[in-house]
N, C-alpha and C positions, 0 to 999 in steps of 0.2 A: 737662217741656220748657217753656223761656219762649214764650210766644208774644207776646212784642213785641216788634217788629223793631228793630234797634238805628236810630237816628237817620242818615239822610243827608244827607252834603252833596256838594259839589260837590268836596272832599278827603278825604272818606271812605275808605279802603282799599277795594277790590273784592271781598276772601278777606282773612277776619278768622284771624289765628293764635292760638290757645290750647295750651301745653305744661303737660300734667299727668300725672307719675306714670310719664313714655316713652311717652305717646301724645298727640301734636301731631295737635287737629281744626283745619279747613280750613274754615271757613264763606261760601259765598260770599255777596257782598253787596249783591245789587242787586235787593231784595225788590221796590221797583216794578217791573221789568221783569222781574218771577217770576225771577229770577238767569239771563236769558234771556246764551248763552256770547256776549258783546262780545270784538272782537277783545283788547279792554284786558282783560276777564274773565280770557281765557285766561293772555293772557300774565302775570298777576298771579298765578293758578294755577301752571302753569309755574314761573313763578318762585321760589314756595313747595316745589313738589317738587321741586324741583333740589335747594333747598337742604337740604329732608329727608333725602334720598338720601347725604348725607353729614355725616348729622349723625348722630354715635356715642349721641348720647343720646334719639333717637328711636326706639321699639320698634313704633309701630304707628300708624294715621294712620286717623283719620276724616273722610270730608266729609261736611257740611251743609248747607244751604239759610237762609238768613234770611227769615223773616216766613212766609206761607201757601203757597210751591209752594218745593219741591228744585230744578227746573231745567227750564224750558218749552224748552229747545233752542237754536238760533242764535238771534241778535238781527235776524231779519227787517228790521225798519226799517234796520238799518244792512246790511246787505245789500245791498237794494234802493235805498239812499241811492248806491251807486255799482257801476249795472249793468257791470261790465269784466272781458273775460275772467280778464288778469292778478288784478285783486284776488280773483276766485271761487277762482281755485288757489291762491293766496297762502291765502286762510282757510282752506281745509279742506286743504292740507298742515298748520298752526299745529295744527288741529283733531284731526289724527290722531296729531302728535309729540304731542301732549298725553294720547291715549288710550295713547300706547303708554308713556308716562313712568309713567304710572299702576301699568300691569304692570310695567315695568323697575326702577323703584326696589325699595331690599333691603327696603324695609317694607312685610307687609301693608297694603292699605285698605280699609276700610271703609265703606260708602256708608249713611247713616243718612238714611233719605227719610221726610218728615212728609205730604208734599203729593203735587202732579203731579211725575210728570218724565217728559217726553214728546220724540221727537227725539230729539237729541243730547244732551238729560237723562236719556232712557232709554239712551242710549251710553253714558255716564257712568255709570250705576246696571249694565249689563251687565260693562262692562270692569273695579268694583272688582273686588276677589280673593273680598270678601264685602260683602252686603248685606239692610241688616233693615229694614222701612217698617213705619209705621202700618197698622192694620186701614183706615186712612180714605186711603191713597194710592192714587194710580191711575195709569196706565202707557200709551204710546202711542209708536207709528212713523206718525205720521199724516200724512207729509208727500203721501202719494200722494192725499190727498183736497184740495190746493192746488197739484198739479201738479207735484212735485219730490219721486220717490220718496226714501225713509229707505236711499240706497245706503252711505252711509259707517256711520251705526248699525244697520246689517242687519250688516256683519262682526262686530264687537259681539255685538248679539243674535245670532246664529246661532250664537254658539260659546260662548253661553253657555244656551241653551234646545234642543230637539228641533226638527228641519228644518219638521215639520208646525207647529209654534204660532207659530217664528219666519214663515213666511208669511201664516201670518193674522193675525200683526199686521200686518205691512207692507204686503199687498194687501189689508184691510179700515179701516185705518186707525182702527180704533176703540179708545177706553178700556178699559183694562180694571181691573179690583179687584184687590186687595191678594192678597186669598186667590187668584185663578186665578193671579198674578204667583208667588206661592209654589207652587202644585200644577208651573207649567212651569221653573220652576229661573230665574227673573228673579230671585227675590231667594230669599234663607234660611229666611227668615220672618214671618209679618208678624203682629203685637203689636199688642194696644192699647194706642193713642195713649199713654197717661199710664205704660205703660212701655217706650217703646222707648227713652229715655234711658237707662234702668238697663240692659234687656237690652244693647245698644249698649256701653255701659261695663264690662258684664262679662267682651261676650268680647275688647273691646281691653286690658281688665285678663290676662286668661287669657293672651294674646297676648304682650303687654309681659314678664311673666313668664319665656318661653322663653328660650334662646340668640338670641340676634341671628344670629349667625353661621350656626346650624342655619336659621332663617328666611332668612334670604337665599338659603341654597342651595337650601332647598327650594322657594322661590317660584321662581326662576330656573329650577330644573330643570322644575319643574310645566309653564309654557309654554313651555319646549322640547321637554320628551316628547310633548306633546300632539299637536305638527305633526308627527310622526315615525309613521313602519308601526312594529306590535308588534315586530317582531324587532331595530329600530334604535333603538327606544325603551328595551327593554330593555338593551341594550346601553350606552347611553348612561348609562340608571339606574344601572346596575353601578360605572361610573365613578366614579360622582356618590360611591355612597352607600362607594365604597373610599377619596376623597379625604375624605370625611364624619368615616371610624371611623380617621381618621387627624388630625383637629382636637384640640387640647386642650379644649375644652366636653363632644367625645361623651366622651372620656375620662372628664371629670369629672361628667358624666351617668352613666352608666353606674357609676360607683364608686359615685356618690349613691347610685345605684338600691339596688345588693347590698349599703349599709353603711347601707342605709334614715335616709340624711338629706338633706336639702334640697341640690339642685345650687347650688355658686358659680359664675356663667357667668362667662369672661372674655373672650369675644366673638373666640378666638384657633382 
């Protein structure tokens, strides 16, 4: 991993795009204010996964962090720069279309955290689909120790960890390590430092590989079965996976499989 943060100025981009191989990383770029979410943050984000979301030649999408923390959460100062009801709801609807683009686009993503990501950096790090940190990252919902519980990245976390740990984060508000983030299911794994680049690249290599097609539906269906009772969930699966063995990829999957040669996907 580089650790020097690319140069700012005052027309810098916010979320740096790199395309390699069908996997477009996302780096956000406002390493002075730890890539703290500016309303411009977002919407520079945003902007980026909209346009992934339909782009045929993207297989799988990693974010980043520039310089020393992944994402310290809202931009406080600018927050508090304009106490009004209207702007509060204005940023955190922006805040939640953003989490939920995240889930909704047809490509995996992958959250590659080096640093902190605390707040709505750990909403961000809960919501990707997967996420690998350094042995040296650390994690928090700490808004309840400044008076403004972690309400919008508790939905977040709480549906992507056990009831019991997501509340000890957010009513202790404390950091926590890389390895306890991995034992409660915050992230996938956590690497030392000098390789979470390669891990990180191997499974959006793995990834990129697949059907597009087959990854779309299975990500889509995934957080939909999930908010569903077992008997409507399955149901619904059945659906899925009859509209599935009815695509030309599973076709061409499946022949690969029994004629033991490499699948040609063609995304149809």
């Amino acid at each position: 991993m580089n650790d020097t943060p690319p140069l700012i100025g005052n027309d810098a981009p916010l979320v740096l795009r790199e395309d390699r191989d069908g996997v477009a990383t996302l780096t956000l770029n406002r390493p002075q204010a730890r890539n703290a979410l500016s309303i411009g943050l977002m919407g520079a984000l945003q902007a980026e996964l909209d346009a992934i979301h339909q782009d045929s030649t993207v297989r799988a999408v990693v974010l980043a962090g520039a310089g020393p923390a992944f994402c310290a959460g809202h931009d406080l100062k600018e927050m508090r720069a304009n106490p009004d009801r209207a702007a509060y709801e204005s940023l955190f609807v922006q805040c939640s279309k953003l989490m939920l683009t995240v889930s909704r686009i047809r490509q995996p993503v992958i959250a590659k955290v080096h640093g902190i990501a605390t707040a709505a950096g750990c909403q961000l790090v809960a919501t990707c689909d997967l996420a690998y940190c350094a042995d040296t990252a650390r994690f928090a919902t700490p808004g309840v120790n400044i008076g403004l519980f972690c309400s919008t990245p508790m939905v977040a976390l709480s549906r992507a960890v056990g009831r019991k740990a997501a509340m000890e984060m957010l009513l202790l508000g404390d950091l926590i390590g890389a390895d306890e983030a991995a034992r409660i299911g915050l992230v996938n794994r956590a690497v030392p430092a000098d390789r979470l680049d390669a891990v990180v690249a191997e499974a959006a290599g793995k990834i990129a590989a697949k059907s597009p097609l087959t990854l779309a539906i299975g990500k889509e269906a995934f957080y939909r079965q999930i908010e569903l009772d077992v008997e409507e969930a399955y149901a619904y699966a059945a659906r899925v996976m009859t509209e599935n063995m009815l695509a030309r990829d599973a076709e061409e999957g499946i022949d690969a499989f029994l004629q033991k040669r490499p699948p040609v996907w063609c995304g149809q």
